[in-house]
One Martini backbone bead per residue (centre of mass of N, CA, C, O) as a GRO file, in nm:
protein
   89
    1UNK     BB    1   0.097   0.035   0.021
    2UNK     BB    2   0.069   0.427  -0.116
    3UNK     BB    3  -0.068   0.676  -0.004
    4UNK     BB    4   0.058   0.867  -0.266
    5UNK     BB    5  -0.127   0.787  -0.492
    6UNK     BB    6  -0.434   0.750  -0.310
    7UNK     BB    7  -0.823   0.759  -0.250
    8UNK     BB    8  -0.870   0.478  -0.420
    9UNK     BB    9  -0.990   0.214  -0.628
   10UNK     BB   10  -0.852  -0.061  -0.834
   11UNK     BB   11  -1.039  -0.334  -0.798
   12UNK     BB   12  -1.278  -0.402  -1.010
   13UNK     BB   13  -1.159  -0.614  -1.182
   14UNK     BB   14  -1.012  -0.877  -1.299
   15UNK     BB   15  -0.796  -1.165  -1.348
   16UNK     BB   16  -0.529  -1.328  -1.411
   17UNK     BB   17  -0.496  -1.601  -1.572
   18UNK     BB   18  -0.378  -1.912  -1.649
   19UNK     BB   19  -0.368  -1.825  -2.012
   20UNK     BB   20  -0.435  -1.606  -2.052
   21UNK     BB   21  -0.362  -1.540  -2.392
   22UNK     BB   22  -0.296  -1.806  -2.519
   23UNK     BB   23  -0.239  -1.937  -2.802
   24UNK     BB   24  -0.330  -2.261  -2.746
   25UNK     BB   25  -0.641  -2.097  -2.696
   26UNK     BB   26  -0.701  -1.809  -2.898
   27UNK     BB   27  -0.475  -1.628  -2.816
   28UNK     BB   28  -0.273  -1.263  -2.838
   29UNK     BB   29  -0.288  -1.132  -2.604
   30UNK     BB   30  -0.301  -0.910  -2.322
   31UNK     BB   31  -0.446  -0.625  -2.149
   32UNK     BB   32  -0.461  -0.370  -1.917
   33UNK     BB   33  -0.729  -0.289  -1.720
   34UNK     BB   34  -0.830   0.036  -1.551
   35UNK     BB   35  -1.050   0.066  -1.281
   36UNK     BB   36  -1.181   0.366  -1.151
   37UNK     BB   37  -1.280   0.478  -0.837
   38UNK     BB   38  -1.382   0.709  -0.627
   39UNK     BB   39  -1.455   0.812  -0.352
   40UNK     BB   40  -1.622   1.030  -0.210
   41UNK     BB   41  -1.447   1.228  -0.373
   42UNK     BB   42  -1.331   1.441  -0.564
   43UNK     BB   43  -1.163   1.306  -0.856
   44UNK     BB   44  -0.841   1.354  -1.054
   45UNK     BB   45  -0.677   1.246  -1.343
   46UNK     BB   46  -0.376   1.249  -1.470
   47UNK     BB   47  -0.141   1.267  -1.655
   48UNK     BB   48   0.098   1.024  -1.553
   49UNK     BB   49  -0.053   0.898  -1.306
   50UNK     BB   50   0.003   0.696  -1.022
   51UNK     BB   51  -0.227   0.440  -0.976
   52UNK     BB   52  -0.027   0.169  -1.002
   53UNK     BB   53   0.064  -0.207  -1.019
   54UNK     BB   54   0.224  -0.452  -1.199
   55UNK     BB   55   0.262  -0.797  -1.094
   56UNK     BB   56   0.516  -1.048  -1.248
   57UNK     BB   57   0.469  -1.413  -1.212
   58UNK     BB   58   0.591  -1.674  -1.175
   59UNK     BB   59   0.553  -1.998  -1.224
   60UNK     BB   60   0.605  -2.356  -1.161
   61UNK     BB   61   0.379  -2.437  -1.350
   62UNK     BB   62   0.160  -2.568  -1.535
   63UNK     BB   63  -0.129  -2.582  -1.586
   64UNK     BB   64  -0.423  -2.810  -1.637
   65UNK     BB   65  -0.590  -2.556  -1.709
   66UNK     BB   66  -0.659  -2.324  -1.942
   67UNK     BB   67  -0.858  -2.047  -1.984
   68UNK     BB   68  -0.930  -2.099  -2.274
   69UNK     BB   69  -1.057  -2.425  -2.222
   70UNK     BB   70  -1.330  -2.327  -2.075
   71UNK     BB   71  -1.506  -2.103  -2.220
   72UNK     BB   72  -1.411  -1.811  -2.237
   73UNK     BB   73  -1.507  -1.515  -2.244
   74UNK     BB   74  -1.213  -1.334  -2.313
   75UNK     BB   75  -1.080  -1.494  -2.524
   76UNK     BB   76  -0.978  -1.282  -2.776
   77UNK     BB   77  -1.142  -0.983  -2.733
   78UNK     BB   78  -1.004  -0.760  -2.654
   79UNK     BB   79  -1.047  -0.417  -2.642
   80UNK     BB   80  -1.364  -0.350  -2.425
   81UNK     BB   81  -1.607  -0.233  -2.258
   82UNK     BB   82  -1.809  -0.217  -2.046
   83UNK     BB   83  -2.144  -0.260  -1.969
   84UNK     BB   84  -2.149   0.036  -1.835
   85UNK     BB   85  -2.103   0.174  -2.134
   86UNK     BB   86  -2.355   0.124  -2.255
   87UNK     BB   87  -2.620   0.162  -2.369
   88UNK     BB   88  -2.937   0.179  -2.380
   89UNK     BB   89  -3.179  -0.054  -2.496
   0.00000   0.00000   0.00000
């Protein structure tokens, strides 16, 4: 925890699994989306401000079923809105 980043929570969305965007399951690469909402009170977004960080770890071994085997939803399917950002109707 880094106090000096901000008072907002940025764990909204999902995580990454093992597997997503592998090659041998249909996938080709994936992004990292970053949803913030801010605490109560308002909160501005600055061009280049440090707002979080991703930390990738190895694994010990491969999976015995990767996410793309599961018939899952998000495999594959490039950058795209929530659906929290759809028109209404």
């Amino acid at each position: 925890f880094d106090p000096l980043v901000g008072e907002f929570r940025v764990h909204y969305a999902g995580f990454f699994d093992p597997g997503n965007s592998d090659a041998e399951v249909g996938g080709s690469g994936a992004r990292a989306v970053l949803e913030v909402r801010s605490r109560e009170v308002p909160f501005i977004l600055e061009h280049g401000q440090i707002v979080g960080r991703l930390i990738y770890e190895r694994m010990s071994e491969r999976p015995t079923v990767l996410y793309g085997e599961l018939g899952s939803n998000y495999q594959g399917q490039g950058l795209k809105l929530s659906k929290h950002f759809k028109p209404a109707g």
